[in-house]
KEMARVEX-216128 format. One record per residue (C-alpha): y, x, z; residue in three letters. Coordinates in steps of 0.2 Angstrom, whole numbers. Example, Ala and Ser with C-alpha at 12.3 -4.5 7.8 and 13.67 -1.06 7.14 Angstrom:
% residues 2
+-------+-------+-------+--------+
:    yy :    xx :    zz : residu :
+-------+-------+-------+--------+
:   -22 :    62 :    39 :    ALA :
:    -5 :    68 :    36 :    SER :
+-------+-------+-------+--------+
***
This chain:
% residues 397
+-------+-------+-------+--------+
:    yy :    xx :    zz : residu :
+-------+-------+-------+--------+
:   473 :   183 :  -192 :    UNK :
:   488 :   185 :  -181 :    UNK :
:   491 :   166 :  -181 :    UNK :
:   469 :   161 :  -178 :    UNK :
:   471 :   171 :  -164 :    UNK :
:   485 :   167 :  -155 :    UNK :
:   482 :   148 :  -159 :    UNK :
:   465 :   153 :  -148 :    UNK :
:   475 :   159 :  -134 :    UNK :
:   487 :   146 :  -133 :    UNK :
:   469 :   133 :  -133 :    UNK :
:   464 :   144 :  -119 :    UNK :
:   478 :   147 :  -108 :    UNK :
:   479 :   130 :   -99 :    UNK :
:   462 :   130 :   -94 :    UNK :
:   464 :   150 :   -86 :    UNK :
:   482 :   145 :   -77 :    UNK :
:   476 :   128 :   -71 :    UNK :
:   460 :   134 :   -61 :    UNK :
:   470 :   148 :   -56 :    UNK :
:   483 :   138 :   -50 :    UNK :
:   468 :   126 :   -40 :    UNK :
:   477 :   114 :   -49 :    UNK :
:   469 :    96 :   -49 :    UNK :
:   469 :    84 :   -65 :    UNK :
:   462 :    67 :   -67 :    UNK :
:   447 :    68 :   -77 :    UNK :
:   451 :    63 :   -93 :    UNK :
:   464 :    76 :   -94 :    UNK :
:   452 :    90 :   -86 :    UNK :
:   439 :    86 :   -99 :    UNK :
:   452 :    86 :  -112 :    UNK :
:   459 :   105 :  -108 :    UNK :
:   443 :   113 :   -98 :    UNK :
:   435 :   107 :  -115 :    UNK :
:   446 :   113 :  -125 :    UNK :
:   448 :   132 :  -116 :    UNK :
:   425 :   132 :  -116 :    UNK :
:   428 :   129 :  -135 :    UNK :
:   443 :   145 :  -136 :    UNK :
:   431 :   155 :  -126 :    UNK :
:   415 :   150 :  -138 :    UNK :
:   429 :   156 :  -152 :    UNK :
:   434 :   173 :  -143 :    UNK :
:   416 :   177 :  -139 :    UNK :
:   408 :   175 :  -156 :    UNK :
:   424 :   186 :  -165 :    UNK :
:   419 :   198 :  -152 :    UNK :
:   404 :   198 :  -155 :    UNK :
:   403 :   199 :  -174 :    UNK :
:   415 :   212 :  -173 :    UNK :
:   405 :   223 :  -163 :    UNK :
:   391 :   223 :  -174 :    UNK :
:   401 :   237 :  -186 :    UNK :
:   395 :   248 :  -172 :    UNK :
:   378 :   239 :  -167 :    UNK :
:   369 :   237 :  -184 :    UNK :
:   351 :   230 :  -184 :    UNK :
:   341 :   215 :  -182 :    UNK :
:   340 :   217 :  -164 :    UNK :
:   359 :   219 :  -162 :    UNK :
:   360 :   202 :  -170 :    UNK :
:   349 :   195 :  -159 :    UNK :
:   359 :   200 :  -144 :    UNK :
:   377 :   195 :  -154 :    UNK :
:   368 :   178 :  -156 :    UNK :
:   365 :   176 :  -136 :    UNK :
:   383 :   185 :  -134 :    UNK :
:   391 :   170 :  -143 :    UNK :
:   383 :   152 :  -136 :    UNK :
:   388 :   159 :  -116 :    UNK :
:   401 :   147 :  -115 :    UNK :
:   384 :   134 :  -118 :    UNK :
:   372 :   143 :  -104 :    UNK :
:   389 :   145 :   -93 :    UNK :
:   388 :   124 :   -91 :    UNK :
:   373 :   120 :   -90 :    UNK :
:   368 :   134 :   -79 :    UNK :
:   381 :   128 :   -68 :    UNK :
:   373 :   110 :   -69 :    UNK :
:   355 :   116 :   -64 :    UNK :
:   365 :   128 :   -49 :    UNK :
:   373 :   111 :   -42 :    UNK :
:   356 :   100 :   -41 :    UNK :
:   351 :   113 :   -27 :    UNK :
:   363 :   103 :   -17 :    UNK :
:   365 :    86 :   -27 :    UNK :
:   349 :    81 :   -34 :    UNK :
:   360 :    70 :   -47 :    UNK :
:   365 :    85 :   -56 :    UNK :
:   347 :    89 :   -62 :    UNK :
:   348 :    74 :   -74 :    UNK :
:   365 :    83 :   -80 :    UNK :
:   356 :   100 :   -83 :    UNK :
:   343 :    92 :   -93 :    UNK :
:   357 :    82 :  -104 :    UNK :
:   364 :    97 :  -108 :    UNK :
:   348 :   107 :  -113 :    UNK :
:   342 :    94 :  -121 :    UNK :
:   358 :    88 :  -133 :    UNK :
:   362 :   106 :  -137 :    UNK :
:   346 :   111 :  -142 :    UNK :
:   344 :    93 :  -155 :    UNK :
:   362 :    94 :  -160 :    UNK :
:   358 :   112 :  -168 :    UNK :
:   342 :   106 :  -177 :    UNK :
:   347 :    88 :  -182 :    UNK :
:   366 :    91 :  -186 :    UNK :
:   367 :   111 :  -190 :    UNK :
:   355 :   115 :  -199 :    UNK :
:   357 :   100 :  -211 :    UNK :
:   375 :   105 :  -211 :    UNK :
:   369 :   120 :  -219 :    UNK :
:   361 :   114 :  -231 :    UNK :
:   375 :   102 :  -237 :    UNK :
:   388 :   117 :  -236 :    UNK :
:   376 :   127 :  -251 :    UNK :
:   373 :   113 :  -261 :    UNK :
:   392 :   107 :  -264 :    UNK :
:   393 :   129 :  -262 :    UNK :
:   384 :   130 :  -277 :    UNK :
:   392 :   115 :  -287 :    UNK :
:   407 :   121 :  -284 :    UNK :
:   401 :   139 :  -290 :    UNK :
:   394 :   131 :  -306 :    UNK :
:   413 :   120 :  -309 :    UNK :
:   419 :   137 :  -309 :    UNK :
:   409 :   143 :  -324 :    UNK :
:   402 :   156 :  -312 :    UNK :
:   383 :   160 :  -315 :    UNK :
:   373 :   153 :  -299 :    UNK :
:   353 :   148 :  -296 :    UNK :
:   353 :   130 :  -291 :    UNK :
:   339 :   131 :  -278 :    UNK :
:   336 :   128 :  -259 :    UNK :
:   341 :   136 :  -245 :    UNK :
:   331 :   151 :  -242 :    UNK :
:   327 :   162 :  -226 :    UNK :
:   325 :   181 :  -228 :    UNK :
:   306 :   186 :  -224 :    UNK :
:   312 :   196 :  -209 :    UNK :
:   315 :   178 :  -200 :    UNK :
:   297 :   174 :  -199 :    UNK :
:   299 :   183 :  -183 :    UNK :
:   308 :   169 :  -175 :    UNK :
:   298 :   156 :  -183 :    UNK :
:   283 :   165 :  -175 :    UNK :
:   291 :   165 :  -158 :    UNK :
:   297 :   148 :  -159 :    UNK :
:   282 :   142 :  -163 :    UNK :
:   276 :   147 :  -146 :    UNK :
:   290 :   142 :  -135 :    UNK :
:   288 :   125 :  -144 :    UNK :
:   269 :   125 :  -137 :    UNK :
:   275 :   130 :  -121 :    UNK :
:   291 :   117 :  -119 :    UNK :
:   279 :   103 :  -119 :    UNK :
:   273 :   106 :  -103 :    UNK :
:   288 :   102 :   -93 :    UNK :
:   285 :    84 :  -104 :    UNK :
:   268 :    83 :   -94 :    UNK :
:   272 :    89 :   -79 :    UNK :
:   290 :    81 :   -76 :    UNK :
:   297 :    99 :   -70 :    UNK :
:   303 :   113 :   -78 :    UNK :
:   290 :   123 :   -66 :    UNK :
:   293 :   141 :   -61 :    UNK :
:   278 :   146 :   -72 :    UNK :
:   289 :   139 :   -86 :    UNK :
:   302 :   150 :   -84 :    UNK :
:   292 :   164 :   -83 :    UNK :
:   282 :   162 :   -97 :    UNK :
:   298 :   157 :  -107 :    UNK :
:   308 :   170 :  -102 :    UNK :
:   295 :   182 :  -108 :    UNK :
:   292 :   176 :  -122 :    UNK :
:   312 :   177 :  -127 :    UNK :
:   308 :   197 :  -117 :    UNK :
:   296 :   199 :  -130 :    UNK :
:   306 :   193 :  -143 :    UNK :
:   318 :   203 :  -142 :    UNK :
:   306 :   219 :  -141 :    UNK :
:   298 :   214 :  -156 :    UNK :
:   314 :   213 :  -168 :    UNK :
:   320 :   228 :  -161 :    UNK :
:   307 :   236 :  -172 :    UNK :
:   316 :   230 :  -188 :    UNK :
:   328 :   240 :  -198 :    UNK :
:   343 :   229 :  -203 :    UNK :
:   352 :   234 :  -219 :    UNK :
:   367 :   238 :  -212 :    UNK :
:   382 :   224 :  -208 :    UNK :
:   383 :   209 :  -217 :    UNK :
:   401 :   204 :  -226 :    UNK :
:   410 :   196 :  -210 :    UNK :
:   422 :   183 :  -212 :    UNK :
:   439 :   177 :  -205 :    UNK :
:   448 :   186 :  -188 :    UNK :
:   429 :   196 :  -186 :    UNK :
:   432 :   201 :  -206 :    UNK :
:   449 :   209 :  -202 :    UNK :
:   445 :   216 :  -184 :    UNK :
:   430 :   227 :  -191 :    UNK :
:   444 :   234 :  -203 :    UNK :
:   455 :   243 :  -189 :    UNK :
:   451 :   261 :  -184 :    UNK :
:   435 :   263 :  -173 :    UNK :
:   445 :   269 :  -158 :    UNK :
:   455 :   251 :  -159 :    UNK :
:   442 :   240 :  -167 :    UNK :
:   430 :   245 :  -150 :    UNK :
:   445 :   243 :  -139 :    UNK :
:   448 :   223 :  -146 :    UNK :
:   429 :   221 :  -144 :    UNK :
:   426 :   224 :  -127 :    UNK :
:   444 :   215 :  -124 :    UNK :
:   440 :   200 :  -134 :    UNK :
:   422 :   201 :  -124 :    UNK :
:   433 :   201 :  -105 :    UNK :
:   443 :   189 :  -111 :    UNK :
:   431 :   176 :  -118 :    UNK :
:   421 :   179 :  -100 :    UNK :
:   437 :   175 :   -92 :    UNK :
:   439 :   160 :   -99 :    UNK :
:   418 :   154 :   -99 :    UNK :
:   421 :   159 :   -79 :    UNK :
:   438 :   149 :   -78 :    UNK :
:   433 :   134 :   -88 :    UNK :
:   416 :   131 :   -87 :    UNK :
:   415 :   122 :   -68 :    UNK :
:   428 :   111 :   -72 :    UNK :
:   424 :   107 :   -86 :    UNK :
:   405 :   103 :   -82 :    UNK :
:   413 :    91 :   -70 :    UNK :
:   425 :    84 :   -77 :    UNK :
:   412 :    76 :   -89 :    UNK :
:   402 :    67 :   -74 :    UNK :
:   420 :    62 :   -66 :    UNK :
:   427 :    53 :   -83 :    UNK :
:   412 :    46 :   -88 :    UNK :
:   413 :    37 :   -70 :    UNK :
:   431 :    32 :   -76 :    UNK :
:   431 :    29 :   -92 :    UNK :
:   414 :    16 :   -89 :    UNK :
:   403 :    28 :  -101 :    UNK :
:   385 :    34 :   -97 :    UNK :
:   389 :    51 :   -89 :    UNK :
:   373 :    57 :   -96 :    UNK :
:   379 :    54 :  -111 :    UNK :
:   395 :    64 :  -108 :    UNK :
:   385 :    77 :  -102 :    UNK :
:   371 :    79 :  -116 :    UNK :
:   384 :    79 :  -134 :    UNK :
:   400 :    82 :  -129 :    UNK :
:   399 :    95 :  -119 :    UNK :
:   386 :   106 :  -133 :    UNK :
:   399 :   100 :  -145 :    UNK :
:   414 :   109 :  -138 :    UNK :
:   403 :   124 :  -135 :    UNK :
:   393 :   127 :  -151 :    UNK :
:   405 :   120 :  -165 :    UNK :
:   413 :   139 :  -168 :    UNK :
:   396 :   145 :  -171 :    UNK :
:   392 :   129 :  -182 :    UNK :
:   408 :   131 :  -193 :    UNK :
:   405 :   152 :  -198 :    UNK :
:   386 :   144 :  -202 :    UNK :
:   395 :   132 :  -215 :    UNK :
:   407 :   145 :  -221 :    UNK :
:   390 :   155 :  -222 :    UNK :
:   381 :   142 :  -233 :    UNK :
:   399 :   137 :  -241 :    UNK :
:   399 :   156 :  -249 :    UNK :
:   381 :   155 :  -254 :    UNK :
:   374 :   167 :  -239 :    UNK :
:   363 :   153 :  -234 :    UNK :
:   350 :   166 :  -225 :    UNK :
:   365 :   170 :  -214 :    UNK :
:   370 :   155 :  -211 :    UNK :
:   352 :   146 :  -207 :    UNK :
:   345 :   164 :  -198 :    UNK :
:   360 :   162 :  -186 :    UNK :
:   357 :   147 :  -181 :    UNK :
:   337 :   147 :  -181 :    UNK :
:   341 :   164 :  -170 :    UNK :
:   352 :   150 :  -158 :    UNK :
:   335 :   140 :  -156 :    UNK :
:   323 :   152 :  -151 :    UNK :
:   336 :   161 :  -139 :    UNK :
:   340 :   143 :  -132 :    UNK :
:   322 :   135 :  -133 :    UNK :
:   318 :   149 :  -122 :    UNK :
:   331 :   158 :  -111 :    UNK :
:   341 :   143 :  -106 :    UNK :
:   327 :   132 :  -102 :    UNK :
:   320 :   148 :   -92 :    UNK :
:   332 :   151 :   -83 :    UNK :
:   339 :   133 :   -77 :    UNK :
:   322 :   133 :   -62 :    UNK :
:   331 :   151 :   -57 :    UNK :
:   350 :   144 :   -57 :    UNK :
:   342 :   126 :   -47 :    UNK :
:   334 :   138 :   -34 :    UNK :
:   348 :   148 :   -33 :    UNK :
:   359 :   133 :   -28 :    UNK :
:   347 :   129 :   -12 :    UNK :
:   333 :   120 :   -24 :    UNK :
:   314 :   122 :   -26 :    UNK :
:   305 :   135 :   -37 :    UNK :
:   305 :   122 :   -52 :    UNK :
:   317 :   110 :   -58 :    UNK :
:   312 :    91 :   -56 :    UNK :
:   313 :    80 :   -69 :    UNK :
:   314 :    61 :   -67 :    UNK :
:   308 :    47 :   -83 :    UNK :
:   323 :    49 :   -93 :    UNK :
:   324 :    67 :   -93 :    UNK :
:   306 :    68 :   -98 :    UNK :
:   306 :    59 :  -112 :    UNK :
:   321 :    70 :  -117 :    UNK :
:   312 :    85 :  -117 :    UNK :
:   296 :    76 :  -127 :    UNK :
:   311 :    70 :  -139 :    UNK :
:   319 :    88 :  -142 :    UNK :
:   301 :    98 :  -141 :    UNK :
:   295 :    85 :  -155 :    UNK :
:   311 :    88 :  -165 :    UNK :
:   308 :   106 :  -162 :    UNK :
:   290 :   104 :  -171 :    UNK :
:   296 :    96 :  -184 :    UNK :
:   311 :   110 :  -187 :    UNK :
:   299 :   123 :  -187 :    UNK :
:   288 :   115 :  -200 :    UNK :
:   300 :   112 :  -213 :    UNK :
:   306 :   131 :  -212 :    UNK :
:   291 :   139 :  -208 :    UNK :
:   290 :   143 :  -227 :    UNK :
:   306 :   150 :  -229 :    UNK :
:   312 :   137 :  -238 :    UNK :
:   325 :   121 :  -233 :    UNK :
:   324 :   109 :  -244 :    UNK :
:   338 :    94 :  -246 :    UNK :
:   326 :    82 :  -242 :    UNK :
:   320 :    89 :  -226 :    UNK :
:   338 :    90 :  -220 :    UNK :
:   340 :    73 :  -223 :    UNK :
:   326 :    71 :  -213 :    UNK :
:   332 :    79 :  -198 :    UNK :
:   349 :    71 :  -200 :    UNK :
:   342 :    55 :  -203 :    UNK :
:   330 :    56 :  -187 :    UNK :
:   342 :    64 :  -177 :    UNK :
:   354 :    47 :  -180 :    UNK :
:   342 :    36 :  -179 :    UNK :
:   342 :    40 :  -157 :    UNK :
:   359 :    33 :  -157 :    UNK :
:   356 :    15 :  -164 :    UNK :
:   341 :    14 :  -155 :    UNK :
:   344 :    24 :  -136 :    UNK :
:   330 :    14 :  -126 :    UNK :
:   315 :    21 :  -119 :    UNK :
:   303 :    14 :  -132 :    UNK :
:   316 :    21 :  -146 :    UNK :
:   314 :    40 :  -140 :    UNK :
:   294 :    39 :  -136 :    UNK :
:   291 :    30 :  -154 :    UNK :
:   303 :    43 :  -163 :    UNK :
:   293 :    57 :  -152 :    UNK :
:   279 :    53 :  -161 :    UNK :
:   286 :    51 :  -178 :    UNK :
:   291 :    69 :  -177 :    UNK :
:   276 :    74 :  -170 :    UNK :
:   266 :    65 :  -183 :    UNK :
:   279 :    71 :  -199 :    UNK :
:   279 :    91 :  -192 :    UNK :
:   259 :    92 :  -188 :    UNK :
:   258 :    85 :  -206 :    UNK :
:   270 :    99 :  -212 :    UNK :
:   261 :   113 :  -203 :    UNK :
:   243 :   109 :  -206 :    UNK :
:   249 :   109 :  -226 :    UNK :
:   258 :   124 :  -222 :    UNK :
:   245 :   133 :  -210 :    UNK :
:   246 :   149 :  -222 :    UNK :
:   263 :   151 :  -219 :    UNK :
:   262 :   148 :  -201 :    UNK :
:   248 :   160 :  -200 :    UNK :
:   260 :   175 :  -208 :    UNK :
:   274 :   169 :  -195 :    UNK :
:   263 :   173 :  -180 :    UNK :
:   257 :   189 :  -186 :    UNK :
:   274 :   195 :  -186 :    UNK :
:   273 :   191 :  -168 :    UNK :
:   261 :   202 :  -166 :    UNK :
:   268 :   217 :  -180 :    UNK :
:   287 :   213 :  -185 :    UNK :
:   282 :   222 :  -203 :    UNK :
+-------+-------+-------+--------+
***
């Protein structure tokens, strides 16, 4: 443990003693080590967090850990949507960001999941260890989140047709994640799940200690999300500029990348260990706290920053947000059953890649309405299974 957490530190420190210091690199070099300090504080927050739910138990607990632990994600592109108040250009950057963490967690995560539990569960059965070979599975207490998603995924669209992410988004978006978090805190977890790694060792110390570490790891990480996050966020615009690639590009996968792989890699060690309801409930929990929080609450950070009541959003932007809120449909369609079958994370993944061979205008619309065709599909076969989703909108039990 000694050794993960110091590594984390030593990852950290540049970024805390360079902006500190109002020290100035050139931005290759501040992407490189602001990045690489968003990421250690993405890795302090999330053992933190885990660790603290020894004292927090519940589904609502989880809920908030969840938030706790993808700060370092908000922490950028909240500062992207604060800028544009000033600097118009930067709402194209909050919207990368939005936009690319939101279909890097469906199209890449959850299929990661997927593939972790399968070779899981062949490595299991090499071992002459009994083991079900079957799909990945969601506890029944996750139709919660597939009920709220299911609205917010209604709801995102809108800024598709009205190119904004209007005021009346962010409040209905905001409420709904309000409401989300009221209704699962009428669930009764089953006390804390097996942790794993530095969180796994931490929750063994004394109360007294273990609580001490938790809120330290918590300042810490915060410290380094407050230290990190500016720079970083322009330092992607700055080398993109230098380095002759598309800033927006920068913006919308590397910067999600750095900020949401730790949560990525315990999901895989999740599904690796064959606790693929942790691992695919954590990140489905991710979704609906980021589908409707972070795009809520960019219109308050733009207004913040001496811009209007809603966020503008020019072609480009809009055919992201179709792009993501279509991937979103499809997501929820093929785990709205509770089940994740191989083939519709190869789906996902295959969709999600198909973006990158073909990045034009056209591309994205076309692939907008392949999603959208695909997921209404699923969930007019699946309707039943939707209709039990929403009623645990409605009554969590």
């Amino acid at each position: 443990m000694a050794t993960r957490v110091a590594a984390a530190l030593v990852v950290a420190a540049p970024a805390v003693v360079l902006r500190l210091a109002g020290a100035h690199l050139a931005p290759v070099a501040a992407m490189l080590v602001f990045g690489a300090g968003v990421c250690a504080a993405a890795v302090i927050l999330m053992w933190a967090a885990e660790t603290a739910r020894a004292d927090m138990s519940g589904a609502l607990a989880l809920a908030l850990l969840a938030l706790i632990a993808v700060l370092p994600e908000y922490a950028v592109d909240l500062y992207y949507a604060y800028r544009a108040g000033s600097r118009p250009e930067y709402a194209a950057y909050a919207a990368a960001n939005m936009t690319g963490a939101n279909r890097l967690l469906v199209g890449v995560g959850w299929a990661l999941v997927v593939l972790a539990f399968t070779l899981g569960t062949r490595r299991r059965a090499r071992d002459g260890a009994p083991v079900e070979r079957r799909d990945v599975r969601l506890g029944r207490d996750h139709r919660i989140e597939l009920g709220f998603l299911a609205l917010a995924a209604v709801v995102a669209f809108v800024p598709a047709l009205t190119n904004e992410i209007g005021w009346y988004v962010s409040i209905l978006l905001i409420g709904l994640y309000v409401l989300y978090i009221v209704r699962i805190s009428r669930l009764h977890g089953e006390g804390v799940e097996e942790l794993v790694g530095v969180a796994a060792e931490l929750v063994r110390l004394p109360a007294a200690r273990r609580r001490a570490v938790t809120w330290g790891g918590f300042a810490l990480g915060a410290l380094v999300v407050f230290a990190a996050a500016e720079p970083f966020a322009e330092s992607l615009v700055e080398a993109g500029a230098a380095l002759g690639v598309d800033e927006f590009l920068l913006v919308q996968w590397l910067a999600p990348l750095a900020s949401e792989a730790p949560e990525l890699i315990v999901a895989v060690v999740f599904a690796w260990r064959l606790r693929d309801s942790d691992a695919i409930g954590a990140l489905l929990s991710s979704k609906v706290n980021q589908w409707t929080l972070l795009i809520g609450t960019l219109p308050l950070a733009y207004r913040i920053g001496g811009g209007a009541w809603s966020l503008p959003l020019d072609g480009r932007q809009t055919e992201e947000v179709l792009l993501t809120a279509a991937q979103t449909v499809l997501g929820l369609a093929f785990l709205i059953d509770l089940y994740f079958r191989r083939w519709e994370a190869a789906v996902l993944f295959g969709l999600f890649a198909v973006q990158f061979v073909l990045p034009d205008q056209h591309a994205r619309l076309v692939l907008s309405a392949v999603y959208l065709a695909v997921g209404f599909s699923v969930l007019i076969a699946r309707r039943a299974a939707l209709g039990r989703a929403m009623a645990h909108v409605v009554s969590p039990r």
